[in-house]
N, C-alpha and C positions, 0 to 999 in steps of 0.2 A: 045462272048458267054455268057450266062446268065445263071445260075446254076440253073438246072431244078432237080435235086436227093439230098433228104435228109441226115443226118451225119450220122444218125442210121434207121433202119429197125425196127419198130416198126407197124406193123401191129394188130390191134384188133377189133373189133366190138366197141370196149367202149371205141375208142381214136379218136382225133380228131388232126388235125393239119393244120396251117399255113405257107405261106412262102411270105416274103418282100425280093425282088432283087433291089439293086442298091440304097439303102436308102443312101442319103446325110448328114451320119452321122459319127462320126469318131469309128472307128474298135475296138478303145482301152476301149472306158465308153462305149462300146455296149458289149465286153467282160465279163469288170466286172458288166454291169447290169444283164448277163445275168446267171452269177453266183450266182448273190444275187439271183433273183427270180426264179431259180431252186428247184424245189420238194417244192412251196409252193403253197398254196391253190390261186386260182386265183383271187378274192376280196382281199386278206392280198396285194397282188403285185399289184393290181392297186392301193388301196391306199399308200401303200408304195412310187410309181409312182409319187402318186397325190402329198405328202408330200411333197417328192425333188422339186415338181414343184411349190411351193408355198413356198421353201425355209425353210422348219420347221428341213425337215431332209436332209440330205446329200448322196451322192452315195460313199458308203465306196471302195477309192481303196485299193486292197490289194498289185496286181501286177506292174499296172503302176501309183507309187504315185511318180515320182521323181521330185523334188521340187514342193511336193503338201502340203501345209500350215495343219498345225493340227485345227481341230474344237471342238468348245467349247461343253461343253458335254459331256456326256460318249461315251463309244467306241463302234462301228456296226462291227461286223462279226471280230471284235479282235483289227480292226487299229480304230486309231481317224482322218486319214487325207480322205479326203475325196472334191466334189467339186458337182454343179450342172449343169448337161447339157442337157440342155433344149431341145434341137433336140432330143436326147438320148431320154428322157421319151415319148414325144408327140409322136415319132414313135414304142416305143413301147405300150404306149395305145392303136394307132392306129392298131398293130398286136393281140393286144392280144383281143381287140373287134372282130379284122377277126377272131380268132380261137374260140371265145364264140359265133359265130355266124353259121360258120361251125358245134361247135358240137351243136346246137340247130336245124342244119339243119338233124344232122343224129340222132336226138331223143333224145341226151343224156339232164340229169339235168346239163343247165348250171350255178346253182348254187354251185353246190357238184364238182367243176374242180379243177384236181391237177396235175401240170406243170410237166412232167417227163421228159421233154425237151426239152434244150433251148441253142442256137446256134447261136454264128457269125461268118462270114468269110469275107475275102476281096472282095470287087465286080469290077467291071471296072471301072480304074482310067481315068476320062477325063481332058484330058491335055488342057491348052490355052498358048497362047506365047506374052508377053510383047516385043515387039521390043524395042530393047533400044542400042543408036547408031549405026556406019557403019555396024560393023563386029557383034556382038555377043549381043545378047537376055538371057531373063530369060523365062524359059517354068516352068508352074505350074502344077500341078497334083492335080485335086480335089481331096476327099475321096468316097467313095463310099462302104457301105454294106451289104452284106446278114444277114437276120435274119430268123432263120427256132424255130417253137415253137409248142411243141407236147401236149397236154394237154390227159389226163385217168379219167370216172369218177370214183371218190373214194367213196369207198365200205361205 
């Protein structure tokens, strides 16, 4: 089943939104990216994006840093630990073009876009199986994620 209904109800004339099923990305830097670039103007968050992805600046975790190394610097959103996960950004570039393209499609200024909405969930895990000896095998489970992302133009 592939998750066709958004987290929140957000219906307006002057909102715009996207949805990515089944990104090959891991659940946990999709969470906290999507914390960071919640309620912010939609240029500050692709370059923010861009930064991580040229390594200047880092994806601050707050929830899942466990043995995540502290970075030099001052501190993003409160922590210093932090990491760069490069599937993580390139698919959300890739959403967040879909949802400035969408509200370009229904009229709005996609320069004046501010993110009121931004969402990960688990998607379908596909499994593979290493046979390994007579009796018993190792099965893997890849990652897989929903991203849903609601953009409003601001007044």
């Amino acid at each position: 089943m592939v998750k066709k209904n958004y987290q929140e109800k957000i219906e307006s004339p002057k909102t715009a939104r996207a949805f990515a099923s089944n990104q090959g990305i891991s659940l946990k830097f999709a969470t906290e990216m999507c914390r960071e670039i919640r309620n912010k103007k939609i240029e500050k968050a692709e370059a923010m994006i861009q930064r991580i992805l040229e390594k200047k600046d880092f994806l601050p975790l707050r929830v899942y840093r466990k043995k995540t190394a502290h970075r030099r610097g001052e501190s993003k959103s409160g922590v210093k630990s932090g990491r760069y996960p490069e599937k993580v950004c390139n698919a959300f570039l890739n959403i967040l073009n879909s949802v400035k393209a969408n509200a370009d499609f229904k009229g709005l200024d996609a320069e004046n876009l501010l993110i009121v909405h931004a969402f990960a969930s688990q998607g379908f895990r596909r499994g593979s199986h290493q046979p390994k000896g007579k009796i018993a095998g190792k099965r893997w489970a890849k990652k897989s994620t929903h991203i849903e992302v609601v953009v409003r133009e601001a007044a």
